[in-house]
C-alpha positions as CSV (number, residue, x, y, z in Angstrom):
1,X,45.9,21.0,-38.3
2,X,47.0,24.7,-37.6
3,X,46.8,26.6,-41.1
4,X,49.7,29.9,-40.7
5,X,49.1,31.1,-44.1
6,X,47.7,31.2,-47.6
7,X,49.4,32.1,-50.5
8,X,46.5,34.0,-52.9
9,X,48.2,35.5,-55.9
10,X,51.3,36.5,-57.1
11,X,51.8,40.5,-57.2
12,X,56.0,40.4,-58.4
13,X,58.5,39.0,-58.8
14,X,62.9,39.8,-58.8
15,X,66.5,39.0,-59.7
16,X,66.4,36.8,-56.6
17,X,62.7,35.5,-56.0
18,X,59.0,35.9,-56.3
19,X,56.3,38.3,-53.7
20,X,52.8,36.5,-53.7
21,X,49.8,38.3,-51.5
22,X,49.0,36.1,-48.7
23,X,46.2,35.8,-46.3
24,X,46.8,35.2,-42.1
25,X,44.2,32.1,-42.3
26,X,42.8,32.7,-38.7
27,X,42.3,37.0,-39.0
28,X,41.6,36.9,-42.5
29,X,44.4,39.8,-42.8
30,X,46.5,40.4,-46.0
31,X,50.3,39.9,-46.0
32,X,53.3,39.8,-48.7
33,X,54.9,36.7,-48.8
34,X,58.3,36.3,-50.1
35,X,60.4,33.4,-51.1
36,X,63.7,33.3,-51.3
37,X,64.8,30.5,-53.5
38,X,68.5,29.5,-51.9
39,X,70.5,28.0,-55.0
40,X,73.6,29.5,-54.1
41,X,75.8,31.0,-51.6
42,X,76.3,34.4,-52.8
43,X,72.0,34.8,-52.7
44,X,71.9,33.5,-49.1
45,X,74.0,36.5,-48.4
46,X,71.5,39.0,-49.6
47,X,69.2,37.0,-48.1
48,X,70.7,37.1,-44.3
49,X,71.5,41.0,-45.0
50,X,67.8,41.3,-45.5
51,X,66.5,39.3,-42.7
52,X,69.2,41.4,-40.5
53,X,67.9,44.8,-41.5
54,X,64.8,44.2,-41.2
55,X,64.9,42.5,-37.8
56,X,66.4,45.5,-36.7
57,X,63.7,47.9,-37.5
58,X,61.7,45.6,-35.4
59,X,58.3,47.1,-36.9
60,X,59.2,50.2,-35.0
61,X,58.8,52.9,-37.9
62,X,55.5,53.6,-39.9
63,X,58.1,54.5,-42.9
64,X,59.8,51.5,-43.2
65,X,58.2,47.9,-44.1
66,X,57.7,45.4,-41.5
67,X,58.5,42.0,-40.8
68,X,56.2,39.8,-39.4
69,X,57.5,36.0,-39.6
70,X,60.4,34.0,-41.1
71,X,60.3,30.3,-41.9
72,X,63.1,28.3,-43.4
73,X,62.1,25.6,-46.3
74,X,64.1,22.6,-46.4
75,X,61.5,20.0,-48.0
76,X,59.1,20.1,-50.7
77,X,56.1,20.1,-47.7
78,X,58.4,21.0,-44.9
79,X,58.8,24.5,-43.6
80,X,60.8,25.7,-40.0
81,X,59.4,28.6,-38.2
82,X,62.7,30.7,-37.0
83,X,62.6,32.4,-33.8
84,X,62.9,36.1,-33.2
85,X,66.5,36.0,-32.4
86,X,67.7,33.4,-34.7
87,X,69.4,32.9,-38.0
88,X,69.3,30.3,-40.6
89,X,72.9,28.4,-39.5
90,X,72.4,26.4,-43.1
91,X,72.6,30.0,-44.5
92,X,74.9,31.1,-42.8
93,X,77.1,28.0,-42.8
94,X,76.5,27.9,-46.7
95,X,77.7,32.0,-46.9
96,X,81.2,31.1,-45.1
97,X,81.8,28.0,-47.0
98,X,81.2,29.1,-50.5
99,X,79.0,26.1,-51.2
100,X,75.3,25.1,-50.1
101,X,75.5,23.1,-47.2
102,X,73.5,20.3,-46.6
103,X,73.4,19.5,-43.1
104,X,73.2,15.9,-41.3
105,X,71.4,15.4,-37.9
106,X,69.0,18.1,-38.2
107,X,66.7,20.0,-36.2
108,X,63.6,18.5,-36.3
109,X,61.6,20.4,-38.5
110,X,58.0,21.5,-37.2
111,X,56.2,22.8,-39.7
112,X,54.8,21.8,-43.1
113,X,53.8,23.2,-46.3
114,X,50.2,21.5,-47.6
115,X,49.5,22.6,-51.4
116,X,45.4,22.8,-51.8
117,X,44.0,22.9,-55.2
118,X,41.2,25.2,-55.1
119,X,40.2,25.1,-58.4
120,X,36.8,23.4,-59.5
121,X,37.7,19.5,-60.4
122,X,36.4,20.3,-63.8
123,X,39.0,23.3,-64.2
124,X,42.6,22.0,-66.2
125,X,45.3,23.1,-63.7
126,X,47.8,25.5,-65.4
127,X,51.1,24.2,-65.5
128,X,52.9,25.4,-62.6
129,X,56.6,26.3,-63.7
130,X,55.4,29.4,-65.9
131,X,53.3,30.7,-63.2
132,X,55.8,31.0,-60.4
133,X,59.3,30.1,-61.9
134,X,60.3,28.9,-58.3
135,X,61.4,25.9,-59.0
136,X,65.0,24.3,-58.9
137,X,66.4,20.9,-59.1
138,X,66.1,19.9,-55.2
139,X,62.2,20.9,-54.8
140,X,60.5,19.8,-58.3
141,X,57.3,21.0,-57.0
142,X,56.8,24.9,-56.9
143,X,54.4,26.8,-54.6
144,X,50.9,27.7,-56.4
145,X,48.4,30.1,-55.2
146,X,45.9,28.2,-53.2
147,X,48.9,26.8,-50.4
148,X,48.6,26.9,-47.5
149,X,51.4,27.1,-44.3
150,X,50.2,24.7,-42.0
151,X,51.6,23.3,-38.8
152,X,51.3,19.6,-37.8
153,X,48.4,18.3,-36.3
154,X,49.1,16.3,-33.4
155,X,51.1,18.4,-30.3
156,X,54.7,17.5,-29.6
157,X,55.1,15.7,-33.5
158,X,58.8,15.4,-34.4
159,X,60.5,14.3,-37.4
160,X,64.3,14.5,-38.1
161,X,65.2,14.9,-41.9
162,X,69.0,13.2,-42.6
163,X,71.2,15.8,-44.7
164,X,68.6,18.8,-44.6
165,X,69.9,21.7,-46.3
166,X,68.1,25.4,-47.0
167,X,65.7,25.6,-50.2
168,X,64.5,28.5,-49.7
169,X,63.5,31.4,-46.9
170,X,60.2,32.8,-46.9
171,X,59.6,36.4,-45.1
172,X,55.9,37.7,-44.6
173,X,55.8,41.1,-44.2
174,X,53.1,43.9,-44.3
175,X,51.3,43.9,-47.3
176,X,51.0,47.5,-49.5
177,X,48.1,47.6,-51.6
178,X,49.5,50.7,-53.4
179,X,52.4,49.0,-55.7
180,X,55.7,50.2,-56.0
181,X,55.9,53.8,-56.0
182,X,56.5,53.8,-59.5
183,X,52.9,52.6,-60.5
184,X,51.5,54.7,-57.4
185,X,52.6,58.3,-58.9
186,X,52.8,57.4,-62.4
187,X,49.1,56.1,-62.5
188,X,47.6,58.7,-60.8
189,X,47.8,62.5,-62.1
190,X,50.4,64.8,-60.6
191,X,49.2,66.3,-57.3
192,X,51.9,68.7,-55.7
193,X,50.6,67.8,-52.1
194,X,51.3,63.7,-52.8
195,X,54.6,64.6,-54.1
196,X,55.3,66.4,-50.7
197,X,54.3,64.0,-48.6
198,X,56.0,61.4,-50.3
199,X,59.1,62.8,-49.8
200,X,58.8,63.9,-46.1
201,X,58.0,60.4,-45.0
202,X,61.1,59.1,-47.3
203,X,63.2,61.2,-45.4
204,X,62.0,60.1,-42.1
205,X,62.4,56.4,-43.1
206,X,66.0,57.0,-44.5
207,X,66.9,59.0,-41.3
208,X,65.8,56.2,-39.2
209,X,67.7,53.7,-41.1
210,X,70.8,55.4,-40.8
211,X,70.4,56.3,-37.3
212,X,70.6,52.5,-36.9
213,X,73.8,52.5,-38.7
214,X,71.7,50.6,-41.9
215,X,72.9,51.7,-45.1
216,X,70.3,50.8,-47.8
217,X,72.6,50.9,-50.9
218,X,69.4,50.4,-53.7
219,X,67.3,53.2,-52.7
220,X,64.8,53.2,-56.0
221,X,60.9,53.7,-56.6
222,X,61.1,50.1,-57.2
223,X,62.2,49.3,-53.9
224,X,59.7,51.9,-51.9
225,X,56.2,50.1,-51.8
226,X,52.7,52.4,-50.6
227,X,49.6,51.8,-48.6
228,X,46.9,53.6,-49.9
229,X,44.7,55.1,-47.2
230,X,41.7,57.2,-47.2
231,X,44.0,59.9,-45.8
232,X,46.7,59.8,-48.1
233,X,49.8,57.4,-49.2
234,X,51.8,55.9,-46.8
235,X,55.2,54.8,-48.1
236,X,57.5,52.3,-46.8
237,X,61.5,51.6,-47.7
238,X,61.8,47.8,-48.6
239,X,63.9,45.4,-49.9
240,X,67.0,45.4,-48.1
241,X,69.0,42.7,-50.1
242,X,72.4,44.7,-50.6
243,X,71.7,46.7,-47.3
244,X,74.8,47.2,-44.9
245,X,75.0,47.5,-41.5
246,X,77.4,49.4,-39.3
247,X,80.0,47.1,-37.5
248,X,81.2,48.3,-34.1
249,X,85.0,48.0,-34.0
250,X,86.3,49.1,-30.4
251,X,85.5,52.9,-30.5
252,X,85.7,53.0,-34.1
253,X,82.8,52.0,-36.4
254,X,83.2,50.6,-40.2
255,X,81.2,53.2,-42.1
256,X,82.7,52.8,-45.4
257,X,82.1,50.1,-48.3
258,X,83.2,48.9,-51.5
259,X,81.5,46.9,-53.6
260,X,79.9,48.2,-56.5
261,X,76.2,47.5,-56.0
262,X,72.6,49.5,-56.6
263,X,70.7,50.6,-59.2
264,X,72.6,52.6,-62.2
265,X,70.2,55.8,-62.3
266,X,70.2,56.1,-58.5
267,X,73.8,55.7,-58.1
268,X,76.3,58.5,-56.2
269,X,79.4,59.3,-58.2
270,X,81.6,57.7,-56.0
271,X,80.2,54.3,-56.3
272,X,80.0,55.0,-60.1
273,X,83.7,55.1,-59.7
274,X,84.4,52.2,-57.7
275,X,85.9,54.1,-54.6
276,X,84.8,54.0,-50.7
277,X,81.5,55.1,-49.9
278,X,79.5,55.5,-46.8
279,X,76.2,56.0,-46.4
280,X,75.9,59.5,-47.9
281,X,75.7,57.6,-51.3
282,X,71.7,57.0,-49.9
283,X,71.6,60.8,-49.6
284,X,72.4,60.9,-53.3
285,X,69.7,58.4,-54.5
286,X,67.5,60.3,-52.6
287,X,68.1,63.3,-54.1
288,X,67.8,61.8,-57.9
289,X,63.9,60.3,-56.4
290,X,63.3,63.1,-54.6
291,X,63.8,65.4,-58.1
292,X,62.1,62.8,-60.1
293,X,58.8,63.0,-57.6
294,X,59.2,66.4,-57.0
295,X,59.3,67.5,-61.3
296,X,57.7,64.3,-62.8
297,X,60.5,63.0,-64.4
298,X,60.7,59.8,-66.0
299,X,62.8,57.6,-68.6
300,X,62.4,54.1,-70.0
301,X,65.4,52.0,-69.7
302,X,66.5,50.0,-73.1
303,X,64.3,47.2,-74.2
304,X,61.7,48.2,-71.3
305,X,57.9,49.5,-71.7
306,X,58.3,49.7,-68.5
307,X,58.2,53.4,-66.9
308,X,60.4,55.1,-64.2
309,X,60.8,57.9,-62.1
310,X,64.6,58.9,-62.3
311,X,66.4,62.3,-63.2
312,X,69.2,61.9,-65.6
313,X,71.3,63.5,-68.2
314,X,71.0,64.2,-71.7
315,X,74.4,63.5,-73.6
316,X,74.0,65.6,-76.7
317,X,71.8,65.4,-79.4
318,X,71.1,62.2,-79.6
319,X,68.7,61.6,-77.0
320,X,71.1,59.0,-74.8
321,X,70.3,59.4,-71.1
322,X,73.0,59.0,-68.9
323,X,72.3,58.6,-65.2
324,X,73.3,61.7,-62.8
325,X,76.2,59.9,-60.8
326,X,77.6,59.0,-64.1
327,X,77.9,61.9,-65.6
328,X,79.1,63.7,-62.2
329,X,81.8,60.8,-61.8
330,X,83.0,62.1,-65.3
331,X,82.2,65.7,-64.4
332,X,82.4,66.2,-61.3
333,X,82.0,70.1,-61.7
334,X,78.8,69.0,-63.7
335,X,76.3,71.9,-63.6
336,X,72.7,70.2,-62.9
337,X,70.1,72.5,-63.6
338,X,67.1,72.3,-61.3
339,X,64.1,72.6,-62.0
340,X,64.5,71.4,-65.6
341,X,64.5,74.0,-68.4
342,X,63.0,71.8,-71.0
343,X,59.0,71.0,-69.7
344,X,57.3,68.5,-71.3
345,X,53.6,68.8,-72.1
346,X,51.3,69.2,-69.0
347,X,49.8,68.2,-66.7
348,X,52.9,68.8,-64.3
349,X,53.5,69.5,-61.2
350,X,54.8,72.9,-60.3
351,X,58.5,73.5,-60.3
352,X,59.9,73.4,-57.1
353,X,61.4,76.8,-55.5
354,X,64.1,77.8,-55.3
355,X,65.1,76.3,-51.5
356,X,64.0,72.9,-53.0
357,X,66.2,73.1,-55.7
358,X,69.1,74.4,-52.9
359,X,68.5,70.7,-51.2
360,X,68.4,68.9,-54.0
361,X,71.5,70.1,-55.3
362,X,72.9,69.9,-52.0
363,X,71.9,65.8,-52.0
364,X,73.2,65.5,-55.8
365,X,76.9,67.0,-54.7
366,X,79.5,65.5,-56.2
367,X,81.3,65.5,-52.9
368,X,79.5,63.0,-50.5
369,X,80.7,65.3,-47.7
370,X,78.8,68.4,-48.9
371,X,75.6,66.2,-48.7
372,X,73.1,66.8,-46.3
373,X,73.4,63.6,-43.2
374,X,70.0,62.0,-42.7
375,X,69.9,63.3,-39.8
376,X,69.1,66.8,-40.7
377,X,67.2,66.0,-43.9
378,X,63.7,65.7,-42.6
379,X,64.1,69.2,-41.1
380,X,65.6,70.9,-44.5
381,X,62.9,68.9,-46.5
382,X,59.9,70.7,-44.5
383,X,61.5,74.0,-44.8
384,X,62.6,73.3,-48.0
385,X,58.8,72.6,-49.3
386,X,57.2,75.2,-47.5
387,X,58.5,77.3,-50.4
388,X,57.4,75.4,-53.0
389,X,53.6,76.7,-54.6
C-alpha cells in the first residue's frame, strides 16, 4: 500500500472548510492540506474558481502559494487523484445545474482514504465532530489527524461506485510556517525593513496575478500566508475562492465584474456601491494593507479578540470605525490623511515619507482609474520606500 499523505494537525479553519498541516509520507516534507466540504452548488463554485487560479500560477512565482495535488472525495475511504489538466465534472456538472449531482457509472475511483489511530490503546479518543467540524450527512465519518492518503495495494485495482457524487475536494499546497500575516507582524515588534519587504513582494505577487488576467477580489492579511526563513519573510497571496479570471471574448476581454464579494475593510468604493469593477478594486485593498503594514494600524472587528491590520475611518466621536471604501463611496472627495495624525503609544514604525504617502493615496483613489495598474506598482513601491527612514 502506497501512503500519499498524512494529515498531522489542524492549523485553521474558514467560511467554507478546514486547513490541517500534512506530511508527504515518503520525503517526510510538510504540506497544507485543505478540504473542501462540497454540500452545495454555490461552494463548488468557489471551489473550481480556486483550483482554476491556482492551476494557472502553475507554482511559477515565489509570491504566490503553490499547488501541489488535487484529489476529489466521493466516499467515506475513497479519494480520486485529478490530473493536471482536469476538472472535477461532478463540480462542475453540480455548478450548472444548481443542485449536487450524483453521478451513475462512474469513473472508477483509484485511490483511498485509510484513517489510523495513532493514539496509545489506553488514550480515550476525542470525539471527532468538535475537532474538525467536517462532517455532513453523506460522510458520517470526519477526517482526524493521524489519516493517512493511501493508494491501493495491488496494481491495476478497479472498483466502480454506482451514483458517485463529490464530497468534498482536497488541495495540498505549500505549507507556510509563518501564519497569516496578521499573526506574523502583529506578534513580532515593528521593524521598518519587514514592513518593506512585505510590501515589495505583495506587489510583485499582485502584478503577476493580474498580468494573468486573475483578479483576486479578497486581498486581506488573512488571505496572505508567510514562510519564515533565516533570511527574512517570504509572503505568498492565497486563497483564491472569489478570484476571477479574464475571459477572452474575440479581441475584446471581460474585465469588469459585479457581484458584491470581499472583505468589508479592504473593499474599493466602487464595489461598496454595488457598480462594475475591474481589477483596480485589488489596487485599492492593497493600498488599505499596504498603510496598515506600512503605520501599524490595526482594529478589532465587533464581537472579535481577534486583531487586524486594516486602515479605516473614525466617524466622530464615538469611536465607530468605518472602513475606507465606505466612507469614500459616501465621500468620494474624502480627505485621507496619511500618515495618521493621531500615534498611538510606541513602539511604531516610522511614518512613511512623503512619496509613500503619494502611492498610497494614489492606490486609495476614489476613482479606480487614477489607481496605479499592477503593472507599474512594483516599480513606484521601491522608489516609493527608498524615501521612507
Amino acid at each position: 500500500m502506497e501512503e500519499l499523505y498524512t494529515l498531522v494537525r489542524e492549523v485553521g479553519r474558514g467560511s467554507y472548510g478546514v486547513v490541517f498541516e500534512g506530511q508527504v509520507v515518503r520525503s517526510g516534507k510538510r504540506v497544507a492540506i485543505k478540504r473542501l466540504p462540497c454540500s452545495s452548488p454555490e461552494s463548488m463554485e468557489l471551489y473550481l474558481q480556486e483550483l482554476w487560479a491556482m492551476r494557472a500560477t502553475a507554482q511559477s512565482h515565489p509570491n504566490v502559494i503553490a499547488l501541489h495535488d488535487c484529489l476529489l472525495q466521493t466516499g467515506p475511504r475513497s479519494l480520486q487523484l485529478l490530473e493536471p489538466g482536469s476538472l472535477p465534472l461532478e463540480l462542475v456538472e453540480s455548478t450548472l445545474k444548481g443542485s449536487v449531482v450524483c453521478r451513475e457509472n462512474a469513473v472508477p475511483e483509484p485511490l483511498h482514504l485509510k484513517l489510523q489511530d495513532r493514539r496509545p490503546a489506553t488514550q480515550s479518543r476525542p470525539g471527532l465532530q468538535d475537532r474538525t467540524n467536517l462532517q455532513d450527512r453523506t460522510n458520517p465519518e470526519p477526517p482526524d489527524p493521524g489519516a493517512t492518503l493511501r493508494t491501493p495495494g495491488k496494481p491495476g485495482e478497479r472498483r466502480e461506485r454506482r451514483g458517485r457524487r463529490c464530497l468534498a475536494l482536497w488541495l495540498v499546497m505549500e505549507f507556510c510556517d509563518g501564519g497569516d500575516l496578521n499573526r506574523y507582524l502583529l506578534s513580532r515588534p515593528p521593524d521598518p525593513q519587514r514592513n518593506h519587504t512585505v510590501v515589495q513582494q505583495l506587489s510583485r505577487a499582485v502584478a503577476f496575478l493580474h498580468g494573468l488576467g486573475i483578479t483576486h477580489r479578497d486581498l486581506k492579511p488573512d488571505n496572505v500566508l508567510v514562510r519564515d526563513t533565516g533570511s527574512g519573510p517570504v509572503v505568498k497571496v492565497a486563497d483564491f475562492g472569489l478570484s476571477k479570471m479574464e475571459v477572452n471574448e474575440g479581441d475584446a476581454r471581460r474585465q469588469t465584474f459585479s457581484s458584491i464579494c470581499g472583505s468589508d475593510f479592504y473593499m474599493a468604493p466602487e464595489v461598496w456601491a454595488g457598480l462594475s469593477y475591474s481589477a483596480q478594486a485589488d489596487i485599492f485593498s492593497l493600498g488599505v494593507l499596504f498603510w496598515a503594514v506600512l503605520e501599524r494600524i490595526t482594529f478589532l472587528e465587533d464581537g472579535s479578540s481577534h486583531e487586524q491590520l486594516g486602515a479605516y475611518v473614525c466617524r466622530g466621536g464615538s469611536g465607530w470605525l468605518l472602513p475606507l471604501g465606505a466612507a469614500l463611496q459616501e465621500a468620494p472627495d474624502l480627505q485621507i490623511c496619511i500618515p495618521v495624525r493621531f500615534r498611538r503609544a510606541p513602539p511604531l514604525p516610522p511614518p512613511p515619507g512623503p512619496v509613500t504617502c503619494r502611492l498610497l493615496l494614489d492606490m486609495l483613489a476614489w476613482d479606480p482609474g487614477a489607481r496605479p495598474p499592477a503593472s507599474t506598482l512594483e516599480s513606484r513601491v521601491q522608489s516609493a520606500l527608498k524615501d521612507t527612514p
